[in-house]
Every structure is written in structure tokens, then in C-alpha cells.
C-alpha positions, 0 to 999 in steps of 0.5 A: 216675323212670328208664326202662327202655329196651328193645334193639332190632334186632340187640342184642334178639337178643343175650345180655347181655354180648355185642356186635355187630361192625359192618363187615368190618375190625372182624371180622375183626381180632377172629378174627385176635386170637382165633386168636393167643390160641388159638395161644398156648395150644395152642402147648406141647401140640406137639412132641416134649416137649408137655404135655397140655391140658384143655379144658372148654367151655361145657357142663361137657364135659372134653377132653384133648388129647395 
């Protein structure tokens, strides 16, 4: 017989899939790998021989950047 134990404070609050940083290093150190990884696909699209790029965000909309 197992139990379902219910989330509580901020992780009742939270999707699943998702978490919580704890502490300001942590964050921080996670927006400076998301901006390497952005800067990483948005690099090609600069310059003068740069490739478009199509971005579709969570709610199915398209974006073309040139």
C-alpha cells in the first residue's frame, strides 16, 4: 500500500518536470549556460553570410529571424 504524498511550498505551485533553484549561485550559473546555449544557435544568423532561423515557441507560433 503506498501513499501519495502531496508537494508542498513552492513545488505545490510548480509544474511537473520542473524545479526550483535554491541560492543565488545556482541561478545564476543556470541563466549564464542558457545564454551560452542560445548564443550558440543564434550565432550563424549574424554576419554577412548568416542563415535564417525559425523559432516556434511554446504556443505553436512561428518566427523567422533574418
Amino acid at each position: 500500500m503506498g501513499f501519495n504524498i502531496q508537494p508542498y511550498g513552492i513545488q505545490s505551485m510548480l509544474k511537473e518536470g520542473h524545479k526550483h533553484l535554491s541560492g543565488l549561485d545556482e541561478a545564476v550559473l543556470k541563466n549564464i549556460d542558457a545564454c551560452k546555449q542560445l548564443s550558440t544557435i543564434t550565432r550563424t544568423s549574424l554576419g554577412p553570410n548568416g542563415m535564417d532561423k525559425m523559432v516556434i515557441n511554446h504556443l505553436d507560433n512561428l518566427f523567422c529571424h533574418e
